[in-house]
N, C-alpha and C positions, 0 to 999 in steps of 0.2 A: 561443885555439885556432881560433876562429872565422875571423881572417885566412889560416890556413892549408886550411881548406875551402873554396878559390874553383875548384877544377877539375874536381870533380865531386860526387856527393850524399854528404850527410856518412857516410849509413855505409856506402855506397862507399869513402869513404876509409879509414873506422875498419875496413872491414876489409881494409884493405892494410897500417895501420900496427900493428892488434895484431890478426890473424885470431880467434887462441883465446881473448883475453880474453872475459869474463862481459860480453853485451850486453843480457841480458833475460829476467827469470826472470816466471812467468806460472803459478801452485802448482806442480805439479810438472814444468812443463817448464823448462830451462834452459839456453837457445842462445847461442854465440860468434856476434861479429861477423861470420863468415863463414855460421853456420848463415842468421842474420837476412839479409846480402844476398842470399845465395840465393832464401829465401823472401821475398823482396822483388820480386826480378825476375823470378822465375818468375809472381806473383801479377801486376805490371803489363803480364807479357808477353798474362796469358789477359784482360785487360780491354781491352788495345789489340787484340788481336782479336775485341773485342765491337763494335769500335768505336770507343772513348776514343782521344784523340790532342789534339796539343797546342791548349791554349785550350777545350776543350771543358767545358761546365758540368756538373760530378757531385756531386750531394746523397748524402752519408754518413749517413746516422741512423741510429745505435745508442747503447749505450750502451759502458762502458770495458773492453772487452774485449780480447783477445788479435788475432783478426780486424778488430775496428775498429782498432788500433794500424799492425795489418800493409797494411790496406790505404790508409787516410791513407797512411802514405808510399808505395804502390807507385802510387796515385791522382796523387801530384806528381811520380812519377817516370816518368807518362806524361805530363808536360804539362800535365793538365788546372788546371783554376781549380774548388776542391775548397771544398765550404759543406757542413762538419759540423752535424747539423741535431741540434736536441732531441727527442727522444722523442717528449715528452709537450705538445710545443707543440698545440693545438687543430687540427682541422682547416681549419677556416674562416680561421685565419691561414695556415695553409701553403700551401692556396690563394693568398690575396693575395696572399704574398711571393714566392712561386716563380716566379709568372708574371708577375713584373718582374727576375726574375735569371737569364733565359738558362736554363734548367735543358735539359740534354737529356740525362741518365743519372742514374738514381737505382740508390745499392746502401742494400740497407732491410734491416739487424741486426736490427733491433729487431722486437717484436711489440705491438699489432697493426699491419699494415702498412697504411700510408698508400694510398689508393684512387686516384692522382693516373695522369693521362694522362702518362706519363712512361715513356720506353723501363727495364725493371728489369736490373738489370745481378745477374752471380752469381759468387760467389766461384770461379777458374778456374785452374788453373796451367799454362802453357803451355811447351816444349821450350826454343822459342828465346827468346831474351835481346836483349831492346833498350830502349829508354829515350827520352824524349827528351834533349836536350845540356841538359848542365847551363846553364842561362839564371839566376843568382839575382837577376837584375832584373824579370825576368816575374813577371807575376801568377801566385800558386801558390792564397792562399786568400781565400776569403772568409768572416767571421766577423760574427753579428746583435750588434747593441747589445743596451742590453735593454730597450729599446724606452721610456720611461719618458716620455716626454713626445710620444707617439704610435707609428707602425707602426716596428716595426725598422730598422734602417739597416743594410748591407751592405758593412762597414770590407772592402776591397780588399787586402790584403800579399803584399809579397813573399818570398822564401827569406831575400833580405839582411837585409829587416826582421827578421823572427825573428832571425836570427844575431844583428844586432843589439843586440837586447832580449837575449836571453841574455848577450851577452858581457859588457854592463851590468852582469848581475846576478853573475856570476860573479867580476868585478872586485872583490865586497863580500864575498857569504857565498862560504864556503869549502867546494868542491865539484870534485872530481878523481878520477879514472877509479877510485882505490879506493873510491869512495864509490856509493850507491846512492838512486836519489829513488821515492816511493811515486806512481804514477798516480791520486791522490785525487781530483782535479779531473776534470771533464766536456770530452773534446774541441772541444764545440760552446761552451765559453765561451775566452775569451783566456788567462783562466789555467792552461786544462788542457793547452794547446797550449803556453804558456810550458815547462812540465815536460819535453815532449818536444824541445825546440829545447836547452833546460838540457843533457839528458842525451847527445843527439848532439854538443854544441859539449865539454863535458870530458870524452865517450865512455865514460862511468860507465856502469852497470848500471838498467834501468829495471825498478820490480816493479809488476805488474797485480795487484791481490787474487785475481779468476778461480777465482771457487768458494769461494775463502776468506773468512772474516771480514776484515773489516775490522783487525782487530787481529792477527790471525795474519799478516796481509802487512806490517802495518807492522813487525812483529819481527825483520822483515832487514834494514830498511830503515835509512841512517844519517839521509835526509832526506825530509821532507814538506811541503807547503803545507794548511794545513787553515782551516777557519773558527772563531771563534774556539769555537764549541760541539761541536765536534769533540775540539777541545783541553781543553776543561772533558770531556767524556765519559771521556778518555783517562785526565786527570787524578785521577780518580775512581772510575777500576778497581783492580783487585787487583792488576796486578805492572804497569809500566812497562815499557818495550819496550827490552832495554838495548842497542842498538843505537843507538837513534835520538839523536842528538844536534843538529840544526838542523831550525826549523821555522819555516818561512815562511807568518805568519799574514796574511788579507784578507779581504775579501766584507763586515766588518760593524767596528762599533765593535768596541775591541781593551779591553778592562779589565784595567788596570794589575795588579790582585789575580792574573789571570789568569797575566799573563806571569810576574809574580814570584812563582809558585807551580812553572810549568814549571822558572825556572831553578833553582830550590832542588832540583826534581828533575834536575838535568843535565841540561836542553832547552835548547841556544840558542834565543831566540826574537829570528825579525826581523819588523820591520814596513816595509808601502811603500805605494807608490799608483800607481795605473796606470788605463788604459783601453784600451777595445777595440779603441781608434785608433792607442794607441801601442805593439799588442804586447804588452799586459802591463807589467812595472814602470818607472817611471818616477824614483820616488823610493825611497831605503828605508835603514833601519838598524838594529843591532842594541836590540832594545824595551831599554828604558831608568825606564819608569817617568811619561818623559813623554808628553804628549799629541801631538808633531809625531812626523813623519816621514821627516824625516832629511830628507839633497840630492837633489843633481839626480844622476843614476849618470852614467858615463860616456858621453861622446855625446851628452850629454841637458842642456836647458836651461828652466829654470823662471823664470819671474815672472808678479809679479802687476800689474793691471793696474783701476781700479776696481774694487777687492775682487775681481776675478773670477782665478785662475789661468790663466795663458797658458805654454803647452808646446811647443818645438820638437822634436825629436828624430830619430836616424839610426832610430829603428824606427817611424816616421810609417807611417799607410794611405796608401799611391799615391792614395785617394780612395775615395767611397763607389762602390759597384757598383749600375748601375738600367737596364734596355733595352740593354744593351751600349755606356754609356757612363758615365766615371767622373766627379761633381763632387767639387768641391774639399771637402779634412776642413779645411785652414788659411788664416789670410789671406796678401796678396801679397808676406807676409814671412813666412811658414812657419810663421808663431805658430798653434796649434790652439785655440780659444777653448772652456775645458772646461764653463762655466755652473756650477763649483763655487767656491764664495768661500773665499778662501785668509789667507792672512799670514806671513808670518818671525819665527820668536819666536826667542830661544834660538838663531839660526843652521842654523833646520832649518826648514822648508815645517809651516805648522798648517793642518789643513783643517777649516775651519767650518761644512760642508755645501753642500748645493745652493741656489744663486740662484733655482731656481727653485720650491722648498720654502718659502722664506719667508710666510707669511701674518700676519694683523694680528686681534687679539682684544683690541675697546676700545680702538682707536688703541695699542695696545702691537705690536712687530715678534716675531714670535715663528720661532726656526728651529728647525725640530722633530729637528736632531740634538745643539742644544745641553742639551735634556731628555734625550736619548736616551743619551748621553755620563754623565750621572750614575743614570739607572734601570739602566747595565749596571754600574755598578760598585758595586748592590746584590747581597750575595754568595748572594742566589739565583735573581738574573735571568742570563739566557744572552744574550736577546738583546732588542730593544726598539724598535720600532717606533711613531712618533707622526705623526699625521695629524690634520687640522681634521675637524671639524664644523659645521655651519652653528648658528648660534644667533641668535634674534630681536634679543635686547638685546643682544649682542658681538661680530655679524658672524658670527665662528668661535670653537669655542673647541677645546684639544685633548683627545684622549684616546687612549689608548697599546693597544697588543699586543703581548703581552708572551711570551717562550718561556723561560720559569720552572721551576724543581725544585719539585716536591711539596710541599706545605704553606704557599704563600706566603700570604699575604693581603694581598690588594689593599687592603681596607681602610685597612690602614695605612702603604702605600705614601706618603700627601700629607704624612701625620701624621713621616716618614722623611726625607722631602723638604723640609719647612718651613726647614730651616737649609742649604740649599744652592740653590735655586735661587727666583726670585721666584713668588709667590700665584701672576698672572698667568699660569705658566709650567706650572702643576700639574695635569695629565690629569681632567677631570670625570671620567673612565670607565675601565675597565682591562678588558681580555679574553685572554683566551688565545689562541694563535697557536694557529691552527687547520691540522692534520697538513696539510691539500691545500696551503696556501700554503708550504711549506716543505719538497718536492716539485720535482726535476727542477733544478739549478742549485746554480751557485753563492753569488748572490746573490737574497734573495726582496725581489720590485718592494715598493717602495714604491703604485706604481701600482692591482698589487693587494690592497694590507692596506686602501688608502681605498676601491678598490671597496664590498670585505668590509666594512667597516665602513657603506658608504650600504647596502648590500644589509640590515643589521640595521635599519635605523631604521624 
């Protein structure tokens, strides 16, 4: 569908080809694709008479609301170059970053508001209707990495990208205008923006919680993307959602138990892999049991290259954004070098963690997602995070945090361990994942469970 959205904004179009269809239910509101363009243009009309006009920088910060949804696209539908920002990022970083990305309009949802020298812009509706031309080669957003091996990085996309990346995915899991996807993701990560590119490209029905539980929105829903502890929560309640039939799991290791728990409930579950360069997914297939990740989607090309996975793709960042100029995300061949180590098993992409994870305890290599991969598919861990420690006589050695159901014991976690992975490999120490890191995103850094962790010593 995505080919045939080149002549104006997609639900511009979707509302010319099905005006009354179901475009977006938000608890009890419930608007056609014409209710939504209207409120679409009228919304970009009152921001381009604040100001906003094409290429202008506008920070979004909210969270998944009904207004944040509506203004994201009226924000691209004035041209501008649009950086959904996180809430709950610190001050002292939005400082940093801001004042290397252009910013000259901030619209600020969220509470408390950011104190930043930046013109505030306000939600406004205006009479007359105008836009800028549909350009989907231009810069539309800009989206942070997550920063994990220093300050954020400002992935560049375009409209095309997105289309892109959507069509990809569309091409696999099965998703069409009767169907409905849950806004469970964060606009300010790539995957939450994936959802909304998904839902305009098959012109399906998009549902925001907006007041509701978590669970009551997903009850209409036929599809979601969730984390894998979203899915164990789900899994775990009293009645199942009978609507929901595909669910696009990400953000953490995936445990087998997991998935073949959903299917026996009636969940398709898929799995993929992506980044915030490429648009969201890159790879993916229906979970299986195994531990890879399926091909390369459509458009899309994978290898590996010294252990390291190299990715080309039609939903590439044009480049990072910094001062009003963009460097290169790939080399002089379009390859994106991802600094995750990979492999082909089985005819599918296995991802082995981060290159830059790896640390050494007593001349032994240790990657701390290959522990991490057997602590989740203990059936009452969620989720499992491993980091070094410094140690006199080993260099490093690990120990884990872990986000576990009630009653575990760590104790006996090595003693559980002993017959799957080596001595070597077995966390001196266990902690609980502590509420703040696990707060505001969709995936929680690495970066900070090892802060967390020096901060205890």
């Amino acid at each position: 569908m995505a080919e045939q959205m080149i002549n104006d904004w997609p639900w511009r179009e979707r509302a010319n080809l099905s005006p009354f269809a179901v475009a977006l239910k938000a608890g009890d509101i419930t608007w056609c694709w014409r209710d939504l363009q209207h409120r679409i243009d009228t919304l970009a009309a009152g921001f381009m008479a604040q100001g906003v006009g094409e290429g202008a920088g506008v920070v979004l910060r909210s969270k998944n609301t009904l207004d944040a949804v509506l203004s994201y696209l009226a924000l691209l539908q004035t041209g501008a170059r649009l950086l959904p920002l996180n809430p709950q990022l610190p001050q002292a970083l939005c400082d940093e970053l801001l004042s290397q990305l252009d910013i000259a309009f901030m619209l600020d949802l969220a509470e408390p508001g950011l104190l930043l020298n930046i013109p505030a812009l306000t939600l406004q509706n205006a009479c007359w209707i105008s836009s800028a031309g549909w350009q989907p080669q231009r810069i539309a957003t800009l989206t942070l990495t997550s920063g994990s091996s220093g300050l954020p990085k400002a992935a560049a996309h375009t409209v095309a990208a997105h289309l892109a990346s959507a069509a990809g995915v569309l091409k696999v899991i099965p998703f069409t205008c009767n169907d409905s996807w849950l806004l469970s993701l964060p606009l300010f990560h790539v995957s939450g923006q994936g959802i909304l590119w998904r839902w305009l490209t098959a012109g399906a029905t998009l549902v925001l919680t907006e007041g509701q539980p978590f669970e009551v929105a997903l009850a209409s829903c036929s599809h979601a993307s969730l984390v894998p502890t979203q899915l164990w929560r789900l899994l775990q309640g009293t009645a199942m959602p009978e609507k929901l039939k595909d669910v696009l799991l990400g953000g953490a290791q995936i445990p087998p138990e997991l998935t073949g728990q959903a299917e026996s409930a009636g969940i398709r579950c898929w799995c993929g892999y992506g980044l915030t360069e490429t648009a969201s997914t890159v790879t993916a297939k229906r979970a299986d049991g195994r531990a890879g990740v399926g091909q390369a989607l459509a458009g899309k090309e994978v290898k590996i290259a010294d252990q390291e996975i190299l990715i080309r793709t039609d939903s590439l960042a044009s480049g990072y954004w910094k001062n009003g100029q963009l460097s290169p995300v790939a080399d002089a061949g379009g390859w994106l070098h991802t600094r995750d180590r990979g492999e082909w098993r089985d005819g599918e992409l296995l991802i082995a963690g981060r290159l830059d994870n790896l640390f050494f305890s007593g001349g032994e290599g240790i990657q701390p997602e290959d522990i991490e991969k057997v602590l989740v598919s203990h059936p009452q861990v969620l989720q499992a995070f491993v980091v070094p420690v410094e140690d006199e006589q080993f260099g490093q050695r690990p120990v884990a945090v872990l986000d576990a159901q009630a009653g575990l014991r760590y104790e006996e976690l090595n003693l559980w361990l002993s017959n799957k992975i080596p001595r070597f490999q077995w966390p001196v120490a266990y902690y609980p994942l502590p509420v703040a890191l696990s707060q505001g995103g969709i995936k929680i850094s690495r970066a900070s469970v090892r802060r967390w962790i020096e901060r205890l010593a």
